[in-house]
Structure formats: structure tokens, C-alpha cells
C-alpha positions in Angstrom: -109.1 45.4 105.8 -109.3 42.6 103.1 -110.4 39.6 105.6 -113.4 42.4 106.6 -114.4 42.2 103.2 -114.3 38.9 102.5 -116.5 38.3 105.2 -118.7 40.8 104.3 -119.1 39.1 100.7 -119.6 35.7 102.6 -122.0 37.5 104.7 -124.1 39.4 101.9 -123.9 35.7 100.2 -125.4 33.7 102.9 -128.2 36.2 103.3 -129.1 36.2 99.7 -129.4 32.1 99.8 -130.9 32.3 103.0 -133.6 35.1 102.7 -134.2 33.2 98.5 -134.9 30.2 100.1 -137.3 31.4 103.1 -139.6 33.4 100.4 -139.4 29.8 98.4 -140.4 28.0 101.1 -142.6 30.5 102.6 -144.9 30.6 99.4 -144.9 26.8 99.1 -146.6 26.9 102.9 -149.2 29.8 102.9 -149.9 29.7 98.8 -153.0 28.3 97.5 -153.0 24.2 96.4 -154.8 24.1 92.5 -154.4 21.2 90.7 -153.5 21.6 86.9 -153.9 19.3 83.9 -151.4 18.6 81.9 -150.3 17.0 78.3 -147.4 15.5 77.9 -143.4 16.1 76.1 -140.4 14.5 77.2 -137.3 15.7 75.9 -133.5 15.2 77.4 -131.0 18.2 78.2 -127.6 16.8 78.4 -126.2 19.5 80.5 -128.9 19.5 82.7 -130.5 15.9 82.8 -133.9 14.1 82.2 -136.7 16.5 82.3 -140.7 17.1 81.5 -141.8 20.0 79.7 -145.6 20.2 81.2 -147.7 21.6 78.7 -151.6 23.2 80.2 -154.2 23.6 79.1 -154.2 26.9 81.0 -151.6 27.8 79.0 -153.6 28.6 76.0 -155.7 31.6 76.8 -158.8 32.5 74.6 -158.6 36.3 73.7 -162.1 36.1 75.0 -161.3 35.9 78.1 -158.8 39.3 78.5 -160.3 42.4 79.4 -159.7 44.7 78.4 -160.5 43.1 75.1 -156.9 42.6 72.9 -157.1 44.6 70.0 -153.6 43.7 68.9 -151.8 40.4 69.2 -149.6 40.7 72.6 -145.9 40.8 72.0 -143.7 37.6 73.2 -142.8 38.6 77.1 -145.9 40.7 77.8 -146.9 40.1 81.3 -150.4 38.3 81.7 -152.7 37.8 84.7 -154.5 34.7 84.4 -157.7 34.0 86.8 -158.4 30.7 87.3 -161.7 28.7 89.2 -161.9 25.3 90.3 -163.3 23.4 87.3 -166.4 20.7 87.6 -163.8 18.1 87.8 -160.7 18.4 90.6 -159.3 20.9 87.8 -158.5 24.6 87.6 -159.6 26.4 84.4 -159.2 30.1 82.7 -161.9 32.1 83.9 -161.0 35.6 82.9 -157.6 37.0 82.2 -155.6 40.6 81.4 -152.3 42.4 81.1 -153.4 44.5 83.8 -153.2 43.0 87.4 -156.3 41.2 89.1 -157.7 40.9 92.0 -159.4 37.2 92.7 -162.6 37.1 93.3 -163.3 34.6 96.4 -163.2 31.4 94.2 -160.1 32.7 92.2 -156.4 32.4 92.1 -154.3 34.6 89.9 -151.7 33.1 87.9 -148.9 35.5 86.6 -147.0 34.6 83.0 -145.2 35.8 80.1 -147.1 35.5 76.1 -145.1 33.4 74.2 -144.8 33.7 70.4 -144.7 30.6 68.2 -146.1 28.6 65.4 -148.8 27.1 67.8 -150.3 30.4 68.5 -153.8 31.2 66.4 -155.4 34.3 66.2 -157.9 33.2 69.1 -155.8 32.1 71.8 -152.6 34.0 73.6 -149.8 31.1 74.6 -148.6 32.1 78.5 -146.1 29.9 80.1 -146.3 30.4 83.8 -142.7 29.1 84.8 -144.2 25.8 85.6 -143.0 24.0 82.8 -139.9 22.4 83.7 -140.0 19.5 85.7 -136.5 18.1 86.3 -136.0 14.1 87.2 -133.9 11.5 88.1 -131.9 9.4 85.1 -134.0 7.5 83.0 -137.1 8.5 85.0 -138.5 11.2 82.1 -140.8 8.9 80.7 -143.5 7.9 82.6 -147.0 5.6 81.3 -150.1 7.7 82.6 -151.7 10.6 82.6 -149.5 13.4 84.5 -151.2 16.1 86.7 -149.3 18.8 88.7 -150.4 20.1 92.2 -149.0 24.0 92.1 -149.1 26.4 95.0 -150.0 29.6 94.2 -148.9 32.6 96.5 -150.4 35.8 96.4 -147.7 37.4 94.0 -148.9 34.6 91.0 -145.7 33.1 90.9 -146.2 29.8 91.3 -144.6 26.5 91.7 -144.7 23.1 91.1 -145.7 21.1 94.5 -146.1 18.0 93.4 -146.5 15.6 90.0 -148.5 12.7 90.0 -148.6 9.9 87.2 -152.3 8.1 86.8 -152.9 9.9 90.5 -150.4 8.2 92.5 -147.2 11.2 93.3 -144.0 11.0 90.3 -141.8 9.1 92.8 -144.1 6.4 93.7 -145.3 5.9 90.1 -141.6 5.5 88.7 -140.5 2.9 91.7 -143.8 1.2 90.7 -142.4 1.1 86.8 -139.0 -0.6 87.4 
């Protein structure tokens, strides 16, 4: 009886990785490609390495934009549905966004994140942070010279993720073994 268990944990296991990494990969192939911009902090983790924290300018939402218009301020963790259009440059900028889930117009993508509270926030703007803010990288790669931009697919659930960096607009990698 035990070794038909065990194998069912291994089983139940391998399925979980397995069918985690197919939606992963899945949403990386048929998601939408939008480019974001970016502004730069470089901090170290020492348990988990060198790292980015990629700060957007999407990520500061004017209260504007939400409708239903806000009447209150949102609380930290309140889910937020962010529209966003290609820009005049090779950009994507807010165009509308809500607590309530969108549908995108033809020209749209819809981000989904979390409103953060903190001493940044103004009385104008809602602070969302997408889960794209992390971006992990070698040793003594996590400061790059340039201006960084992030390539981000987008599925159709929101939740996006990071694609690709690029330093000055050549990709992370090739930037750094340019730098050595």
C-alpha cells in the first residue's frame, strides 16, 4: 500500500510542475508582445542574488483614468485592471483602467495588478505593481549603463510576464557581455 502512495505523490507532483510550466510557456507563445518603459533601481538580495526592481511608468495610474470614478483611495491588494494602447513612440501607455474587469477594445491589452500603498502614492495617482518587477540576474550583472526597456507578453488572463530586457535596445545578455 505505501509504495502506491508514494507514487501517487510523485505522480500528483510531476503533474503539478508539468501542467505549471505548459500554462507558463503557453502564455509566453499565444500572449500579446507590448513593450514597457522603464526607470531604473538596483538593489542586492543576498539570499536570492543580483536583481532589478523595474519601476513603469504604467505603474502609476491617474485616478482619472478608473471608471468607475474612485471615490475613496483603493486599499493596498485591491485588484486593478489596467488598459493599455500602443503609445506614439514603440511604447504602451494607460489608457483607461478599473477594479472591475475589462474587456480590450481592438487596440488594447489588459494588464491585471495589485494597488500598492506607500509614501510615493499622491492623491492623483493609484500605484499598481503588475508582478513584473523583479528581474533576477547573473552575479555582478545588476548594474547595467543605459536605458532599460522590458518586452512583456500579455495573455488574455492580464498576467503578464517579462519576455525580454533590453539595455540602450540591444537584449540584457548581449548588453552585459558588451560591458565586461
Amino acid at each position: 500500500m505505501k509504495p502506491k502512495l508514494l507514487v501517487l505523490v510523485l505522480a500528483l507532483q510531476s503533474a503539478w510542475i508539468l501542467a505549471t510550466t505548459f500554462q507558463q510557456e503557453r502564455a509566453l507563445r499565444v500572449g500579446k508582445i507590448i513593450m514597457l518603459e522603464t526607470e531604473r533601481v538596483d538593489p542586492r538580495d543576498l539570499l536570492r542574488g543580483n536583481y532589478l526592481i523595474l519601476n513603469y511608468k504604467i505603474s502609476s495610474v491617474p485616478t482619472n483614468m478608473f471608471s468607475p470614478p474612485l471615490r475613496t483611495e483603493l486599499t493596498a491588494g485591491t485588484k486593478v485592471f489596467v488598459a493599455l494602447k500602443p503609445g506614439t513612440n514603440q511604447f504602451h501607455a494607460v489608457s483607461r483602467a478599473s477594479t472591475d474587469k475589462l474587456e480590450p477594445d481592438a487596440d488594447e491589452v489588459v494588464l491585471c495588478g495589485k494597488s500598492q500603498w506607500g509614501w510615493w502614492n499622491t492623491t492623483n495617482a493609484v500605484r499598481v505593481e503588475y508582478g513584473l518587477e523583479r528581474y533576477y540576474v547573473a552575479e555582478g550583472r545588476g548594474n547595467p549603463r543605459g536605458k532599460l526597456t522590458v518586452q512583456a507578453v500579455v495573455p488574455e488572463s492580464g498576467n503578464a510576464s517579462i519576455k525580454e530586457v533590453f539595455v540602450g535596445g540591444k537584449p540584457y545578455v548581449e548588453a552585459m557581455k558588451n560591458s565586461e
